[in-house]
C-alpha positions in Angstrom: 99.0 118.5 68.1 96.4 117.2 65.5 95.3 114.4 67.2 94.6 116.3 70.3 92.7 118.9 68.6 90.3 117.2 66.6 89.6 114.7 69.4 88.6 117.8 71.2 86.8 119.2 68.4 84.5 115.8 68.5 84.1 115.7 72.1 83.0 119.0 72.3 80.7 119.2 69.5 78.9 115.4 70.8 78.7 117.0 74.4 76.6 120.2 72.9 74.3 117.9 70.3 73.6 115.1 72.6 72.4 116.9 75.4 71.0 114.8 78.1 71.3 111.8 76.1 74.8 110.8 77.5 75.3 111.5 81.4 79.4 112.2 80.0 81.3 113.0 77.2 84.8 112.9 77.4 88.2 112.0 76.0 89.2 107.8 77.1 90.5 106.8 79.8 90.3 103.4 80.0 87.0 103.7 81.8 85.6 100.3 80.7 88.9 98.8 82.4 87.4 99.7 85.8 85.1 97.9 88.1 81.9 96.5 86.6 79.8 98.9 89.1 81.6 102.1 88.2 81.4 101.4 85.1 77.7 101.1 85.5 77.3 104.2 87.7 78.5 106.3 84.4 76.2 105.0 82.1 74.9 106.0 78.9 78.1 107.7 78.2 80.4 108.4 75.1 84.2 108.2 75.1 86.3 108.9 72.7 90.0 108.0 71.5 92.3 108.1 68.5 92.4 104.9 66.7 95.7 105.3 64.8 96.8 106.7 62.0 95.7 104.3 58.7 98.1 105.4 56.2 100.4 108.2 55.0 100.6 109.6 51.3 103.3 112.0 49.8 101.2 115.3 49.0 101.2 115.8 45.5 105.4 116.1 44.8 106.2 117.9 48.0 109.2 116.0 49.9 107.9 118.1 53.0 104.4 117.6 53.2 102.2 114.0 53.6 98.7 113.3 53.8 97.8 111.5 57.0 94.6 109.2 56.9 93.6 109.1 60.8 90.8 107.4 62.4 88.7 108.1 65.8 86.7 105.9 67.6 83.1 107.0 69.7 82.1 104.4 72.4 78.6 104.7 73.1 77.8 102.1 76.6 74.2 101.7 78.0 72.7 99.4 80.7 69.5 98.6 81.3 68.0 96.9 84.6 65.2 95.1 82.4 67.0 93.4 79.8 69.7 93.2 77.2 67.4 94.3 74.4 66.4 97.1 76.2 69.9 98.4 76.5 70.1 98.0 72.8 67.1 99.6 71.4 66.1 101.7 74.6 62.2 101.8 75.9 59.5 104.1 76.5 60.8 105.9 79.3 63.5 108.8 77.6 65.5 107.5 80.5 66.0 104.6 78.4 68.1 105.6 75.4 69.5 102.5 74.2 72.9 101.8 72.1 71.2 101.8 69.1 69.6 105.5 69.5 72.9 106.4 70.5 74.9 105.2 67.7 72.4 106.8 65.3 72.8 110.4 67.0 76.6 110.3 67.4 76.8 109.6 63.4 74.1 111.8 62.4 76.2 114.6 65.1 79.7 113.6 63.2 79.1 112.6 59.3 80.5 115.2 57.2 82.1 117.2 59.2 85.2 119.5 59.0 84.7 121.1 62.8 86.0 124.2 60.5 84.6 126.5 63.0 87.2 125.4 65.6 90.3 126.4 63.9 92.0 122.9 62.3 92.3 121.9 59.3 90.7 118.3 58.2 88.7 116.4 55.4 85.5 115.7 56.7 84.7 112.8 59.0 83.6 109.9 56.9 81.5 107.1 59.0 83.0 103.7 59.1 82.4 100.5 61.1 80.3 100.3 64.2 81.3 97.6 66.2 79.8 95.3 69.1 82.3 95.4 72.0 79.8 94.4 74.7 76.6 92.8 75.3 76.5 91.4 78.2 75.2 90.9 82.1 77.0 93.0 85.0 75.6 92.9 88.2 72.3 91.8 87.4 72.3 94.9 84.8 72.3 94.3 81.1 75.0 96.4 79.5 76.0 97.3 76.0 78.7 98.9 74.6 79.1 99.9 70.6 82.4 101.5 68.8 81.5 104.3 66.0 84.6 104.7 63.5 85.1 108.0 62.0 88.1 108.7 59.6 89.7 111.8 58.3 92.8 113.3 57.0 95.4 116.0 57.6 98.4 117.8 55.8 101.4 117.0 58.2 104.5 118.7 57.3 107.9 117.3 58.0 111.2 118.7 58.8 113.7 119.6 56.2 116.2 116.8 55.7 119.0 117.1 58.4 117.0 119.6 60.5 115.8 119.6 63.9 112.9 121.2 65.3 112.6 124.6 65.3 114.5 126.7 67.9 111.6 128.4 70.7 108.9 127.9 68.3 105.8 130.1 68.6 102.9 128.7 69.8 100.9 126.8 67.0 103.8 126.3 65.2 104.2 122.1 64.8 107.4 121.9 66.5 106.2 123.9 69.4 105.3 120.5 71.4 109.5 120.3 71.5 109.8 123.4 73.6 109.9 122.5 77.1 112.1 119.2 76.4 115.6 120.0 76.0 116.0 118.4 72.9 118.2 119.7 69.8 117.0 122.3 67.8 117.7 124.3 64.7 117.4 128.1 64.3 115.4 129.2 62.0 116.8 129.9 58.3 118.0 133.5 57.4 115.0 135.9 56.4 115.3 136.7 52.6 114.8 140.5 52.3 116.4 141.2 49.2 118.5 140.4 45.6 120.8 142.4 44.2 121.2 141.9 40.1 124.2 143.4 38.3 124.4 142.7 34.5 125.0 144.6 31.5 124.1 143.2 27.9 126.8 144.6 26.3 130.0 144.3 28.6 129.1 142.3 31.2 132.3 142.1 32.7 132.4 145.6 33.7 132.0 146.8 37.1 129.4 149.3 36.4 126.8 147.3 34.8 123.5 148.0 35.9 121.4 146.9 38.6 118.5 146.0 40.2 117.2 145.6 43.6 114.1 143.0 44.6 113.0 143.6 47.8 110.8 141.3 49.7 107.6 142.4 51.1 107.0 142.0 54.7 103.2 141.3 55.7 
């Protein structure tokens, strides 16, 4: 549950920073799919969604664990009743943010950041591309709409070949998400608690050769 976590870690961190900036801040819903004047009525807002993951790298000789190069995607929409420029660069009134004052303040908010605080585990965010997916005219309202990239990467483990997910994993655990499913599991492999060694250097084909015991500390 990566991808959920992180996009919550940005959400939350662009809700606190932007403060009255953005009327929401929320995970994507497919808001800009709706109709032109509810879209309007939300505005300035920021969405944000997963854009996919980019590209997966063994980590270092580990058959188990891969690198995962993920990227997420801020939408920053404005409108403006004056014009399309304004929408863009914003006016006087601090009414009037603007796109472009947006855009700045959602990568100055995100740039660098490993959202350590909140628990995961990630590189941190590197900017990428801001594009243009609107500028345009709805309902006599100038509106304009910018996507801020942002990628990162992960450690994702993977199962041990011929294994399935982990039988009632606890919570946290990566295979956790399989619980309430009914799909085939594995239990978990034997604890090791101890070795026994037997050997003698000078007969050690002898039943009483000596021994040792290596017991495993529990934590």
């Amino acid at each position: 549950m990566v991808i959920t976590d992180i996009e919550r870690a940005i959400v939350d961190r662009l809700r606190a920073g932007m403060g009255r900036m953005a009327r929401h801040v929320r995970s994507y819903g497919g808001e800009m799919d709706g109709e032109p004047a509810e879209v309007l009525r939300q505005l300035p807002a920021i969405w944000v969604t997963f854009g996919g993951v980019q590209r997966t790298e063994p980590y270092s000789t580990s058959k188990q664990k891969f690198v995962t190069h993920g990227r997420f995607a801020v939408i920053v929409g404005e409108r403006n009743v004056r014009s399309e420029e304004a929408a863009r660069t914003g006016g006087v009134n601090v009414g009037e943010v603007g796109t472009y004052r947006m855009v700045e303040a959602v990568r100055r908010l995100l740039s660098g950041q490993d959202m350590a605080d909140t628990g995961i585990r990630i590189a941190p965010l590197q900017p990428g591309r801001v594009r243009t997916l609107f500028n345009t005219e709805v309902e006599r309202q100038a509106l304009s709409v910018f996507a801020c990239e942002f990628d990162t990467k992960w450690i994702e483990s993977a199962l041990e070949n011929g294994k399935f997910p982990l039988t009632n994993a606890p919570d946290g655990h990566p295979d956790s998400l399989f619980r309430d499913y009914g799909g085939t599991t594995s239990e978990d492999a034997p604890q090791w608690l101890s070795t026994r060694l037997s050997y003698d250097l000078k007969k050690p084909d002898k039943d009483n050769a000596a021994e040792d015991m290596i017991n495993h500390e529990q934590d």
